[in-house]
N, C-alpha and C positions, 0 to 999 in steps of 0.2 A: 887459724892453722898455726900449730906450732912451727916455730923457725928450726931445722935442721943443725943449723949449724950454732947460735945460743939458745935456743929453746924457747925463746921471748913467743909469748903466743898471741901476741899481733901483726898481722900483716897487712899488705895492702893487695890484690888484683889487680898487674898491669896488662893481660890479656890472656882473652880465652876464645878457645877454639874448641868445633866439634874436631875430635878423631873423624879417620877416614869412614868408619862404619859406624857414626852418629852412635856409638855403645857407649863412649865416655867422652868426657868433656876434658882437655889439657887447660890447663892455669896455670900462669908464669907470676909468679910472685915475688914481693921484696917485703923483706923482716922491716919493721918500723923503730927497730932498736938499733941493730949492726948495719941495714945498708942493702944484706947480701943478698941476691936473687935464687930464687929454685923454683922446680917446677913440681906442680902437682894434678894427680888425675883423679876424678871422680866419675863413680860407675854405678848405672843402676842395684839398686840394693833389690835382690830379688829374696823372697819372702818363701821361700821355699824346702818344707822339711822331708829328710830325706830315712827312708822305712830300711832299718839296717835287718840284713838276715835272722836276726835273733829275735826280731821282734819289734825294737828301741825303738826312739826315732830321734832324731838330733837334728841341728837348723843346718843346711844348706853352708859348705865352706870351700869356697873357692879356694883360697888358700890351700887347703886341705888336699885338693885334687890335683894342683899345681904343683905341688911338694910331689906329688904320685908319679905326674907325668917327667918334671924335670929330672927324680930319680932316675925312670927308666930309659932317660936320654942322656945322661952323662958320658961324657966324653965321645958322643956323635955330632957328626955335620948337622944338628938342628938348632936354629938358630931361636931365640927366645919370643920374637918375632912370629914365625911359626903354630908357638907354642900356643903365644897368647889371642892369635887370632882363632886357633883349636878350642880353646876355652871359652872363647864367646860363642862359637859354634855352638858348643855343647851347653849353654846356657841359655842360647836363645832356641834350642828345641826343649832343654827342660820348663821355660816359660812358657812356651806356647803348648805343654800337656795340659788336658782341660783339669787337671787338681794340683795343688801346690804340692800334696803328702805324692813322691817319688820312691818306689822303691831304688833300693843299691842297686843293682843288676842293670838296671834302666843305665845311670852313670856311667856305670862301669865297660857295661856294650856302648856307651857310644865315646869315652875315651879309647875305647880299643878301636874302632873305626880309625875315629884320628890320628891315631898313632900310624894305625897300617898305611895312612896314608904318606905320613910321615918319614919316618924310618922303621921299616923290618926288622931290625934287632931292638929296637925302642917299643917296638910292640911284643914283642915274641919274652922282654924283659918282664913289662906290665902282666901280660897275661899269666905270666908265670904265676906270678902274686897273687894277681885278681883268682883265677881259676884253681889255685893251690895243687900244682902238680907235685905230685909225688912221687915220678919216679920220669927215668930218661923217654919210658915208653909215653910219655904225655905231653913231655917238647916234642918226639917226634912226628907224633899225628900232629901237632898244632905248625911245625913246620911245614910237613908234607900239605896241609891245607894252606899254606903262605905259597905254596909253586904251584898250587893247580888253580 
């Protein structure tokens, strides 16, 4: 593991722990160059490729969905915390589909779940994207379904 802070990419494990929902393992580490301690996480790497609308298919990017959701949460009370237990959610239903090949649409309903659970404008943001409305009459049915 490279060191953060001089890049020396030796370290040593001074401990490690499961996470609370056994999904990753935290590791506190010290660079065997500088001294300095950090921490790091590793997560199952899920193998799973995801059928985009047009056809494609591309591997499975957490990141990718993370980037999607934290967009649609910027400057709301949702804490990252939140976030990242919404992303395990949604990865351990995409694991547990009996095929790895996932349509988009699959992801995408169920980041929108979480979000709804989350914040109401963090979802109503998402979906805007996801769903590509195009005109004010397509936020308002998707509001008017957030109050009933």
């Amino acid at each position: 593991m490279r060191c953060p802070y001089c890049l020396f990419e030796e370290s040593r494990v001074l401990d490690s722990r499961e996470t609370t929902q056994s999904e990753t393992i935290r590791r506190r580490r010290e660079c065997m160059k500088c001294d300095k301690r950090f921490t790091t996480y590793e997560r199952i790497e899920t193998a799973l490729r995801i059928i985009k609308k047009d056809g494609t298919i591309e591997q499975y990017d957490r990141d990718k969905l993370q980037r999607g959701i934290l967009r649609s949460c910027e400057k709301r009370p949702v804490t990252i915390e939140h976030i990242e237990k919404g992303l395990n959610r949604i990865e351990a239903k995409l694991r547990n589909k009996n095929t790895t090949d996932i349509p988009s649409k699959i992801v995408g309903e169920l980041a929108m779940r979480e979000l709804k659970k989350l914040d109401k404008i963090a979802y109503i943001r998402f979906a805007s994207v996801y769903k590509d409305f195009e005109d004010i009459a397509s936020f308002e049915t998707e509001i008017i379904k957030l109050k009933t």
